[in-house]
TORKOL-4160 file (C-alpha; in steps of 0.2 Angstrom, whole numbers, padded with zeros to 4 digits, m for minus):
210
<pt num="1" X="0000" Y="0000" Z="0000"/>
<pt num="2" X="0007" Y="0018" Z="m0003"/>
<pt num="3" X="0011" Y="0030" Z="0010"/>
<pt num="4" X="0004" Y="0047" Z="0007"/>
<pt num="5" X="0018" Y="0060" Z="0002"/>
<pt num="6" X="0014" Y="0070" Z="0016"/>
<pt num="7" X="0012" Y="0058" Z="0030"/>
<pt num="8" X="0029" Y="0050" Z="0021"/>
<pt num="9" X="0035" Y="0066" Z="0026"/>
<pt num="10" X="0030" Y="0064" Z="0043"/>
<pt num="11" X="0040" Y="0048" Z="0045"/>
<pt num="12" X="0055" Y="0054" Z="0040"/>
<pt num="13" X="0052" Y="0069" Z="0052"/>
<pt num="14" X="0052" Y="0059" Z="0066"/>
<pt num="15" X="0067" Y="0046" Z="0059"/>
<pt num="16" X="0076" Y="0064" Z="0060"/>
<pt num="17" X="0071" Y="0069" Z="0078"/>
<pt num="18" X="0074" Y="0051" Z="0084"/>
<pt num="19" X="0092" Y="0051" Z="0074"/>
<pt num="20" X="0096" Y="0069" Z="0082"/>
<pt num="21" X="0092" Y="0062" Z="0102"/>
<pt num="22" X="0099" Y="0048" Z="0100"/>
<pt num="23" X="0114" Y="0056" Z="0097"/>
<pt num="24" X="0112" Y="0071" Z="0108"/>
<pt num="25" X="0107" Y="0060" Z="0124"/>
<pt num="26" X="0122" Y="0049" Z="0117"/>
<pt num="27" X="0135" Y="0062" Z="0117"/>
<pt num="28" X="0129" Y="0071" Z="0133"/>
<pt num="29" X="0127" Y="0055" Z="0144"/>
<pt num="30" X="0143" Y="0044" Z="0140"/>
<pt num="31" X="0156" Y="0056" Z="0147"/>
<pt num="32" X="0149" Y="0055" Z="0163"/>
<pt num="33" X="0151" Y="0037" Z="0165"/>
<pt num="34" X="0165" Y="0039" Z="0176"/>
<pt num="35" X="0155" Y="0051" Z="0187"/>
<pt num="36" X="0141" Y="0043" Z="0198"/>
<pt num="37" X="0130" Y="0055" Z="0211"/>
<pt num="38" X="0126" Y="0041" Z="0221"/>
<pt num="39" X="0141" Y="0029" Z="0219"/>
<pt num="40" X="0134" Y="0017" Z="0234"/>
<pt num="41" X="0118" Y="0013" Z="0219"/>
<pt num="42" X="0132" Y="0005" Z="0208"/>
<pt num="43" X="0139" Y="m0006" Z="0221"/>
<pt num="44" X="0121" Y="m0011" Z="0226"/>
<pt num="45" X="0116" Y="m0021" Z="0210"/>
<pt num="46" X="0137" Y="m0023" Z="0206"/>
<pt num="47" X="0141" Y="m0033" Z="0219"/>
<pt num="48" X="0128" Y="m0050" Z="0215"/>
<pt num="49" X="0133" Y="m0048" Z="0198"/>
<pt num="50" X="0152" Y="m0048" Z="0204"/>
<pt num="51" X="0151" Y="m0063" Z="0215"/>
<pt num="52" X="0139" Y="m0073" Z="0200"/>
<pt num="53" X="0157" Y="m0069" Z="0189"/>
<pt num="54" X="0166" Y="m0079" Z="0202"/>
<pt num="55" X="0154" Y="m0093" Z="0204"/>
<pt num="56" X="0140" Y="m0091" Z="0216"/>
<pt num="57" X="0122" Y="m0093" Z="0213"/>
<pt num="58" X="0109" Y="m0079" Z="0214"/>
<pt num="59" X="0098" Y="m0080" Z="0228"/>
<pt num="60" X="0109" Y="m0096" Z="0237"/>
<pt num="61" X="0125" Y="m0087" Z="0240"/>
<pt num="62" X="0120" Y="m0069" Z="0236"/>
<pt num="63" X="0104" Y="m0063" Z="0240"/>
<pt num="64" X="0097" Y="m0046" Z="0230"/>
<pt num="65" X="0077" Y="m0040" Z="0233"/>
<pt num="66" X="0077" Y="m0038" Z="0214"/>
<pt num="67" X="0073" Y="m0052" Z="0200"/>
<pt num="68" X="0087" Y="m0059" Z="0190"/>
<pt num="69" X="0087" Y="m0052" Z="0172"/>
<pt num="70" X="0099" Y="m0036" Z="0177"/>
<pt num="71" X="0110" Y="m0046" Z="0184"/>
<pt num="72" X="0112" Y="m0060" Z="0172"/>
<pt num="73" X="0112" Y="m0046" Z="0157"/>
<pt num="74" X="0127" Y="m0038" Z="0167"/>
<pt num="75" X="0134" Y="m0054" Z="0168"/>
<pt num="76" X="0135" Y="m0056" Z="0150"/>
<pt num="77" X="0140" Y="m0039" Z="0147"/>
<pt num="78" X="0154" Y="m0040" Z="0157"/>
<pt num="79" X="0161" Y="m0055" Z="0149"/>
<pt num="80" X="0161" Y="m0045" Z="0133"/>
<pt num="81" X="0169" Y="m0030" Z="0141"/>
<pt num="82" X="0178" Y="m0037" Z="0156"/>
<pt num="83" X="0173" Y="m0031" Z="0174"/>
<pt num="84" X="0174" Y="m0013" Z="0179"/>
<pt num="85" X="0160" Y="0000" Z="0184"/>
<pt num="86" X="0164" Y="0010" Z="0168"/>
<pt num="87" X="0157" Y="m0005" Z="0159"/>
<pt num="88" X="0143" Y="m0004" Z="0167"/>
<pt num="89" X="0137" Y="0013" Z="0166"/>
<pt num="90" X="0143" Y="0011" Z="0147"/>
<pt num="91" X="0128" Y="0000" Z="0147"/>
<pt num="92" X="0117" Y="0009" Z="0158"/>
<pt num="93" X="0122" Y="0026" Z="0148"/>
<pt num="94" X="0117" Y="0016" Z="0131"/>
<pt num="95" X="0101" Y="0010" Z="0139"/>
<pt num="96" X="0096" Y="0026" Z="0143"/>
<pt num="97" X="0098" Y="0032" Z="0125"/>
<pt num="98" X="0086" Y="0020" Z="0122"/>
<pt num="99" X="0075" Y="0023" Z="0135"/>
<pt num="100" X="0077" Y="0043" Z="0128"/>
<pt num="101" X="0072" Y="0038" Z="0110"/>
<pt num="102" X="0057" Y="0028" Z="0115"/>
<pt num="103" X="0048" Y="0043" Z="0127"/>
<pt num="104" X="0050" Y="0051" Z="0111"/>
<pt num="105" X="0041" Y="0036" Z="0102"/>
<pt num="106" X="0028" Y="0037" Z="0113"/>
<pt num="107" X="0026" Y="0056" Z="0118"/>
<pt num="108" X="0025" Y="0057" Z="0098"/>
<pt num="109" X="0008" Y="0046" Z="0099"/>
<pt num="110" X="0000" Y="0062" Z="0109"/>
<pt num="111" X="0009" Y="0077" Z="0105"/>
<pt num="112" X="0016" Y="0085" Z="0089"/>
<pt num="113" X="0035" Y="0085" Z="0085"/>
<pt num="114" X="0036" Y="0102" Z="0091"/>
<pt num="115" X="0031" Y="0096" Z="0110"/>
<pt num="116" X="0037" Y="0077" Z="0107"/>
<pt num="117" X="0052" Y="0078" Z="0108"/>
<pt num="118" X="0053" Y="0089" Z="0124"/>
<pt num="119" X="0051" Y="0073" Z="0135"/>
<pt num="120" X="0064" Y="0065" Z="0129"/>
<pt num="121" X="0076" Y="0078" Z="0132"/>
<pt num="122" X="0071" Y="0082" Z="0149"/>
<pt num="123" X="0075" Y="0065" Z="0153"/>
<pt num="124" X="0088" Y="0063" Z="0144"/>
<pt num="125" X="0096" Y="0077" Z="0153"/>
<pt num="126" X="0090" Y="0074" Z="0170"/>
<pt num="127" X="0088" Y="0054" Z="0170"/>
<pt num="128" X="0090" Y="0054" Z="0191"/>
<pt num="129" X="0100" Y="0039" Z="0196"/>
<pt num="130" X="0108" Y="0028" Z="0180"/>
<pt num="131" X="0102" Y="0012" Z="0190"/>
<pt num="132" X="0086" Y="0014" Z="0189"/>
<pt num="133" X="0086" Y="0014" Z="0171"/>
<pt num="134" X="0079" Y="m0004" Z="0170"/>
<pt num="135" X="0065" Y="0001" Z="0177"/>
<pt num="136" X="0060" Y="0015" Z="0165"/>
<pt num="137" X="0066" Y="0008" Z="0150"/>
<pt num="138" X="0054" Y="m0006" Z="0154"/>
<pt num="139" X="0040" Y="0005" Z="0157"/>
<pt num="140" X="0042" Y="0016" Z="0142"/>
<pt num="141" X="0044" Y="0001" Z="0131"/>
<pt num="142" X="0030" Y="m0007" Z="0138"/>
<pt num="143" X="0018" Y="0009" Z="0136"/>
<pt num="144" X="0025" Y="0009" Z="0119"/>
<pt num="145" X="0022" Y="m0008" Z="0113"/>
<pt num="146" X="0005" Y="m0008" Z="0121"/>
<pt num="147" X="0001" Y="0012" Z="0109"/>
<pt num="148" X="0007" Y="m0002" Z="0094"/>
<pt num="149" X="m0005" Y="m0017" Z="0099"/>
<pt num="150" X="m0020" Y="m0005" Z="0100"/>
<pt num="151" X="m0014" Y="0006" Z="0083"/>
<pt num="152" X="m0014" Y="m0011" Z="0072"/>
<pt num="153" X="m0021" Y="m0027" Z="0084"/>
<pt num="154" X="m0013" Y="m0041" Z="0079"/>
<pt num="155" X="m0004" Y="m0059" Z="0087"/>
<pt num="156" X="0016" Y="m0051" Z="0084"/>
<pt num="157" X="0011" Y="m0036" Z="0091"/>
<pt num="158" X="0002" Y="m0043" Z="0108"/>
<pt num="159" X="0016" Y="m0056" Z="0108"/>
<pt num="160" X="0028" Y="m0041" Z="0109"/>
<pt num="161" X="0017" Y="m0035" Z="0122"/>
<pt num="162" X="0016" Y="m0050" Z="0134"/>
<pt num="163" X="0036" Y="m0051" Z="0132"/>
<pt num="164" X="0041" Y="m0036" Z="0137"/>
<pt num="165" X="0028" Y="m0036" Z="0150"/>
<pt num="166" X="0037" Y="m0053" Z="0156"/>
<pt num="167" X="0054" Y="m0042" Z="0154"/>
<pt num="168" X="0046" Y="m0033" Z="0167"/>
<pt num="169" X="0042" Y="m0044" Z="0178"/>
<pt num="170" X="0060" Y="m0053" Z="0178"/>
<pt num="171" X="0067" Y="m0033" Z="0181"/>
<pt num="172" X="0054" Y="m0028" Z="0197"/>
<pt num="173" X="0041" Y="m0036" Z="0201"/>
<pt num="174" X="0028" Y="m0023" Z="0204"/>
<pt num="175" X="0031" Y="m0016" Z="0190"/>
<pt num="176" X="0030" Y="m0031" Z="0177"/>
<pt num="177" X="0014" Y="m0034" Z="0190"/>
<pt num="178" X="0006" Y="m0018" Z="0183"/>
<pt num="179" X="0010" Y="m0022" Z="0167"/>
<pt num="180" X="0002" Y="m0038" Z="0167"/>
<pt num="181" X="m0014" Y="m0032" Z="0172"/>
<pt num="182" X="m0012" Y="m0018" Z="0161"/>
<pt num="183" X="m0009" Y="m0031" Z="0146"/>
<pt num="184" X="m0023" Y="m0043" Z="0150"/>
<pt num="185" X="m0037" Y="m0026" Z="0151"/>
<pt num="186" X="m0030" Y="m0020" Z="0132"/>
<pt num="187" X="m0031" Y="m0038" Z="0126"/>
<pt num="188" X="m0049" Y="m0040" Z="0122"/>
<pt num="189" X="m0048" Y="m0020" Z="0117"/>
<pt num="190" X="m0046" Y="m0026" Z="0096"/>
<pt num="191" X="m0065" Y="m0035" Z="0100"/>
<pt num="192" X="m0069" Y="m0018" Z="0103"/>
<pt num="193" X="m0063" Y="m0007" Z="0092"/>
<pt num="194" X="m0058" Y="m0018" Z="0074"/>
<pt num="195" X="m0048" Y="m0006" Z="0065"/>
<pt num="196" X="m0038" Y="0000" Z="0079"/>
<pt num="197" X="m0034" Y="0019" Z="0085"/>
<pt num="198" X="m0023" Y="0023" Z="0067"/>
<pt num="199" X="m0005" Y="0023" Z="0073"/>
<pt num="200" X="0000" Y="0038" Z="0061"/>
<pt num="201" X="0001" Y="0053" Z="0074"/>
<pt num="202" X="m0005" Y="0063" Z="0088"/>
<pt num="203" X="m0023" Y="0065" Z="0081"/>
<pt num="204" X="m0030" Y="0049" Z="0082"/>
<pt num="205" X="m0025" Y="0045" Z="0101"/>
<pt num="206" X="m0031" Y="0064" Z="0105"/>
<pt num="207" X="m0048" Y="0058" Z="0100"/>
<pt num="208" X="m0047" Y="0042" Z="0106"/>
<pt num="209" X="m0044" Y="0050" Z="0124"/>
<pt num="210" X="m0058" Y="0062" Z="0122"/>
């Protein structure tokens, strides 16, 4: 089917602004890895992940009140990078780059460029402490993929849904609790509504919300 020149244009807009933050938040966040305001944070989740490099088993010889998939993701990262806390905040620093370009994604679905891309910076500028970035990273991508299922319903789209939801879950558990609830409401939503809310701007979910 052919795209419309104009909302063609649209996409490549946005392509644009995603391009610009994701290089902006890039550029602005990964010089500071070496500089941590709350140093004690790092060494919080660091330590189980530096005693599961040495042989010990999460939650039998190192207890954390958290789920497993940060640790288990720092464990691979480190074996592709070696062990030190700048590796780690080079991943966190990453990860909220993504977490930067998908509040753009999903402001984007309310708001025009103009105002869209505003959250993102903000964020991006002021993303409070890097450790936590699990959690929002998972809660922007969920919000996302969920704005997607309800756009164009479909079995890919729910799937994506339920797995990042599961993500979640693996990362906090409240959190991926919400989520779950959250997912399980929207499902029959599609029964609802057939043709879904659009997914071609701010327009559609405007109304939608009204």
């Amino acid at each position: 089917m052919r795209v419309p020149p104009q909302r063609a244009r649209g996409r490549n807009v946005d392509r644009i602004v995603v391009i610009l933050l994701a290089v902006a938040a890039g550029a602005y966040l990964l010089p500071l890895r070496r500089f941590g305001v709350a140093i004690s944070d790092d060494g919080w989740y660091l330590f189980p992940v530096v005693r599961m490099l040495d042989g010990a088993i999460l939650y039998r010889d190192v207890w954390t009140y958290y789920p497993p998939l940060e640790h288990h993701l720092l464990v691979w990262w480190f074996g592709v990078t070696g062990t030190s806390i700048v590796a780690a905040r080079t991943l966190l620093a990453l990860l909220l780059v993504a977490t930067v370009v998908l509040t753009y994604r999903l402001a984007r679905r309310f708001a025009p460029v103009a105002l869209a891309w505003l959250p993102a910076a903000v964020y991006g500028l002021v993303p409070g402490p890097w450790v936590k970035v699990f959690f929002g990273l998972c809660t922007v991508g969920f919000f996302v993929a969920l704005a997607r299922a309800l756009e164009r319903p479909g079995a890919v789209r729910f799937a994506l849904l339920g797995a990042i939801a599961g993500a979640s879950l693996a990362t906090r558990q409240d959190i991926g609790a919400a989520q779950i609830v959250i997912a399980l409401v929207a499902a029959p939503i599609p029964a609802l509504f057939p043709r879904g809310f659009g997914g071609d701007g701010a327009p559609d979910w405007r109304r939608a919300a009204r």
